[in-house]
C-alpha positions in Angstrom: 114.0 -63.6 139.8 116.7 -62.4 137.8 116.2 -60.8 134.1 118.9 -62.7 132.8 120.4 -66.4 133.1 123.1 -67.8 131.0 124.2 -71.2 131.0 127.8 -72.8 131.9 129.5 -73.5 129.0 129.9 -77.1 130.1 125.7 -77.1 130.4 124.6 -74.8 127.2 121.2 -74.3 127.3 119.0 -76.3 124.9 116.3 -73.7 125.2 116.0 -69.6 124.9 113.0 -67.9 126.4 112.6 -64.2 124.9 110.2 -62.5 127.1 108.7 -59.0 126.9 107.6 -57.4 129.9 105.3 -54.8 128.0 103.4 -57.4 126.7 99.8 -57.4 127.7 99.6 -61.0 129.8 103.2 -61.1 130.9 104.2 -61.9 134.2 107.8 -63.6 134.5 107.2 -66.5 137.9 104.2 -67.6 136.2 106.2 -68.0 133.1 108.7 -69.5 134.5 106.9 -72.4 136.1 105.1 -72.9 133.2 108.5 -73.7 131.6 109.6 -75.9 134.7 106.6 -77.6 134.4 107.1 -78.5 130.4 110.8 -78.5 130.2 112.1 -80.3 133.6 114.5 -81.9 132.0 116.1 -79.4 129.9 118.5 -76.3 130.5 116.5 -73.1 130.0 117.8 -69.6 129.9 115.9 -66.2 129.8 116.8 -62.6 128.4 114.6 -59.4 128.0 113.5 -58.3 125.1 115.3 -55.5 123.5 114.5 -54.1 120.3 118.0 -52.4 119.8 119.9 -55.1 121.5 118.3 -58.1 120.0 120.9 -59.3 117.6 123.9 -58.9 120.1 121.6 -60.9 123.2 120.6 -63.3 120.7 124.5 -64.3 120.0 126.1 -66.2 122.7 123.1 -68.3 122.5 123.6 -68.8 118.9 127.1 -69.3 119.2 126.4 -72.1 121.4 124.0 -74.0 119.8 120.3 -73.4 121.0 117.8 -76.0 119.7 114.9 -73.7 120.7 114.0 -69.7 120.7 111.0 -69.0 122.2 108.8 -65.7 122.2 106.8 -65.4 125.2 105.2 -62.5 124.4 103.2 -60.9 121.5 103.5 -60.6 117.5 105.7 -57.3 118.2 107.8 -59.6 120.3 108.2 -62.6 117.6 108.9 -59.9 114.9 111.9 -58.1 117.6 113.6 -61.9 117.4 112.8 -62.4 113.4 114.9 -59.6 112.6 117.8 -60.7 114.5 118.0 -64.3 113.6 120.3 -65.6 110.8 118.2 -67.9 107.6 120.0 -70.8 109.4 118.7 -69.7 113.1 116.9 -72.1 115.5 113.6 -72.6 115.3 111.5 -70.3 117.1 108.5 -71.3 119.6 106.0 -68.9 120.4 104.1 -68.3 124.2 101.5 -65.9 123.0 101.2 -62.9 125.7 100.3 -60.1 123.1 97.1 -58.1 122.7 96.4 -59.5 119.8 98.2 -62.4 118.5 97.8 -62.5 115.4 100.7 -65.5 113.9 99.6 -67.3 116.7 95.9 -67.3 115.4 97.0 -67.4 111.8 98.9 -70.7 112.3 96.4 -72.3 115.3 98.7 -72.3 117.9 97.0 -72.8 121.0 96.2 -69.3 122.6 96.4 -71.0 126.0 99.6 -70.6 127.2 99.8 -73.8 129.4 98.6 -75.8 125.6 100.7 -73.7 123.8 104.0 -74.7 126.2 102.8 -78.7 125.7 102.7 -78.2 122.2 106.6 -76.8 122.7 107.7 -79.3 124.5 106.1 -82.3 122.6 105.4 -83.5 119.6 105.2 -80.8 117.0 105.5 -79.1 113.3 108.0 -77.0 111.9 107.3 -74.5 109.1 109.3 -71.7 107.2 107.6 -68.6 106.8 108.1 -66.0 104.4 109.1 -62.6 106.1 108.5 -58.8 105.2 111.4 -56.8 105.7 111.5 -53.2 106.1 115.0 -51.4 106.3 116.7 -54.1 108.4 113.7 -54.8 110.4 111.4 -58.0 110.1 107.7 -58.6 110.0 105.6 -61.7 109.6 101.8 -60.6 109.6 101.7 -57.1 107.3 103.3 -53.6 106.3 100.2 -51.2 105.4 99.2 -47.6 105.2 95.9 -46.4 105.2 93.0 -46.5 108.2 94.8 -49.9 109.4 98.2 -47.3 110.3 95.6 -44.7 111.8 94.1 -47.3 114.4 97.8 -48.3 115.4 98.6 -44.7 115.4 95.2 -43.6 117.5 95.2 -46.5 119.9 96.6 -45.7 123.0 98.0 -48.3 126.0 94.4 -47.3 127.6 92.1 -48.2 125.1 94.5 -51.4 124.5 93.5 -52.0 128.1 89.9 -51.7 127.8 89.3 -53.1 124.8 92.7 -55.9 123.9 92.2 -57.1 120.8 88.9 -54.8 119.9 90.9 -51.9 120.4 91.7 -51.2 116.9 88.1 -51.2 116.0 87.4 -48.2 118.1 89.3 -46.7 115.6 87.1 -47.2 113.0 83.7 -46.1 114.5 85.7 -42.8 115.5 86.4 -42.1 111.9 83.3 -43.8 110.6 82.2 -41.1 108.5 85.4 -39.3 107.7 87.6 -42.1 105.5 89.5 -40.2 102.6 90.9 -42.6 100.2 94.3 -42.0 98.7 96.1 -42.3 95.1 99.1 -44.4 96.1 101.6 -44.7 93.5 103.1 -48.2 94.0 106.0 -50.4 92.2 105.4 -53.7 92.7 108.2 -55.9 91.3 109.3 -53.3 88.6 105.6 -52.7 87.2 103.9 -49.3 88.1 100.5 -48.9 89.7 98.2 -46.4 90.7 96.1 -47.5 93.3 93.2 -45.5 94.8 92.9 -47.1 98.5 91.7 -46.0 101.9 93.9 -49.1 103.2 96.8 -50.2 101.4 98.5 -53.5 102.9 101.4 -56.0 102.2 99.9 -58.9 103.7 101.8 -62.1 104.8 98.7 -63.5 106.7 95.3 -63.5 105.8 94.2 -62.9 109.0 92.6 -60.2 109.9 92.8 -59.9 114.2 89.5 -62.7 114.4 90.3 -66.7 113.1 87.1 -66.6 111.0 88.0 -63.3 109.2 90.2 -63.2 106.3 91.1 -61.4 104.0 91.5 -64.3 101.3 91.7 -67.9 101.8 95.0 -68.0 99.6 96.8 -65.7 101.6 99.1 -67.9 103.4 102.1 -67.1 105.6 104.3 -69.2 103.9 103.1 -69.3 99.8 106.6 -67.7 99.1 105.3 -64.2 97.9 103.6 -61.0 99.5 99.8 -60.4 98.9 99.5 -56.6 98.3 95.5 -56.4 99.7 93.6 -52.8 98.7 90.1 -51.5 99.7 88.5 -48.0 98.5 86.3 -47.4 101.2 84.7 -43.5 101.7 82.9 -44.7 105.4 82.8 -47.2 107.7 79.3 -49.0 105.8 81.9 -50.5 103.1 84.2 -51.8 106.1 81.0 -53.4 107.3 79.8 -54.7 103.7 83.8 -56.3 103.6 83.3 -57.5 106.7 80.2 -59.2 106.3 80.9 -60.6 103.0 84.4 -62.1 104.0 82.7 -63.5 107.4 80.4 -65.1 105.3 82.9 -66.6 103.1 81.9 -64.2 100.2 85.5 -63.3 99.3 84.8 -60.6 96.6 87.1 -58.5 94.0 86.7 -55.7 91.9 88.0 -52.7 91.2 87.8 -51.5 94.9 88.8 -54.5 96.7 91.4 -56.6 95.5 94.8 -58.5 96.3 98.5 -58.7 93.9 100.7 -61.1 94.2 104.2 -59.6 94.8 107.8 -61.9 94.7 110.1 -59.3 95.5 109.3 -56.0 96.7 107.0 -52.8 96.8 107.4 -49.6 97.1 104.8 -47.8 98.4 104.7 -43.8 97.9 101.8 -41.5 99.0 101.0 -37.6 97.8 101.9 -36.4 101.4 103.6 -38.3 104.1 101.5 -40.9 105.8 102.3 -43.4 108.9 103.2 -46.8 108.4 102.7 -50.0 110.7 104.3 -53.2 111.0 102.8 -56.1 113.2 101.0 -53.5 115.3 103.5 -51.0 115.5 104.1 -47.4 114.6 107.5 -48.0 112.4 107.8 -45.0 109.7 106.5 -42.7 107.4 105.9 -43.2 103.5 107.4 -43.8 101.2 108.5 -47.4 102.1 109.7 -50.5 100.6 108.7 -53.3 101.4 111.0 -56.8 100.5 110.4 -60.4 100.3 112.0 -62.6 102.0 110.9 -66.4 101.5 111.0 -69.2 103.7 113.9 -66.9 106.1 112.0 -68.2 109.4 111.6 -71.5 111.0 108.2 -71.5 113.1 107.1 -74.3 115.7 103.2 -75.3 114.9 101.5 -78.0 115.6 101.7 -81.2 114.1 98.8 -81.9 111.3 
């Protein structure tokens, strides 16, 4: 079936299905029965993803009124449509297809898609998360540097393919004994810090890939400020002694592991230019700043 379908204007569509066909669990007939299946009675249209288009898709929809955006896709995906929507946008439904799925996890949306499209199309939540913005992009999980920008860096569509969600972690083990930590120099809200860090990350979900491990409990999507989350780690044995402690509900802090509250914006600078990720992807090289923007996204979730 076609990649695009646009309503009449005497039939606008009620709902907006943003699909990527990259995404790891993609596969559009399926998709679209699902959404027979769940929206029967409503007028659905569908449009491609398109990272440099997304604004300009996005609009005739908006013009018209759309009640309902959703992302079938992954977290790269819900960030594409993030950055395109106005504060005042639709609220946006999510159909997670990614690798990893992160937001879903973070705000227990079901991870089965047929659930997930019930949840949609019945009763349901809505809440407004806070978004990181980079230039003029948007992100909703985190903006770091460090090991965490590596594994994005390092992991290719193979080992995505072998491993999903895991994959990152291979990244670890290969550089297990090999972790350099840095001396970032970082503004956060006007103050100056210097913070020595082999993972420096603006966190806007405490989730760290896996439900069960988190970074902090407080570290909540939409708290209405940034959590700028740090580890000094030489080798992988600290990773482990982190993840251990945080699995078992032993969220620690000192001087080598700690999180800062930030309301407007970071800026991140490093002694020689390092990658930097957003939600997964490769997006630029430091410095970078990183801004606040509260409550800018509607999310459906379910219901408590």
């Amino acid at each position: 079936m076609g990649r695009m379908v646009m309503s009449s204007p005497e039939k606008p569509a009620q709902v907006l299905v943003v699909h990527n066909p990259q995404a790891s669990a993609f596969k559009l007939e399926p998709l679209q029965r699902l959404m027979v299946k769940h929206f029967a009675s409503r007028q659905v249209d569908y449009i491609e993803c398109s990272r440099s288009e997304m604004a300009a898709r996005l609009a005739p929809w908006l013009q018209r009124g759309v009640d309902l955006i959703i992302a079938a896709g992954g977290d790269g995906t819900i960030a594409d449509i993030a950055s395109a929507l106005p504060p005042d946008g639709p609220p946006v439904g999510i159909l997670p297809m990614g690798t990893g799925n992160v937001l879903v996890r973070e705000l227990g949306i079901p991870l089965d898609l047929d659930k997930a499209a019930a949840l949609l199309a019945g009763g349901h939540a809505v809440r407004h998360l806070d978004l990181l913005r980079v230039a003029e992009r948007a992100y909703l999980i985190s903006v770091s540097v460090g090991l965490s920008a590596r594994a994005m860096e390092e992991t290719t569509p193979t080992r995505k393919k072998i491993f999903g969600k895991s994959s990152y972690l291979v990244t670890l083990f290969l550089n297990f004994f090999s972790m350099q930590p840095v001396a970032y120099d970082v503004e956060a809200d006007g103050r100056t810090l210097q913070i020595q860090a082999s993972d420096l990350m603006a966190s806007n979900c405490g989730i760290l890939g896996y439900r069960t491990l988190r970074w902090w409990p407080a570290v909540q999507p939409d708290d209405g400020h940034l959590d700028l989350c740090y580890l000094e780690a030489k080798t992988g044995f600290t990773y482990l002694w982190v993840v251990f402690n945080f699995l078992a509900g032993n969220h620690i802090r000192s001087r080598r592991l700690d999180h800062i509250p930030v309301f407007k914006s970071v800026w991140i600078k490093t002694p020689v230019d390092m990658p930097v990720q957003g939600d997964g992807d490769l997006i630029a090289t430091t410095p970078v700043e990183v801004r606040l923007e509260p409550r800018a996204l509607k999310v459906v979730v379910p219901a408590a």
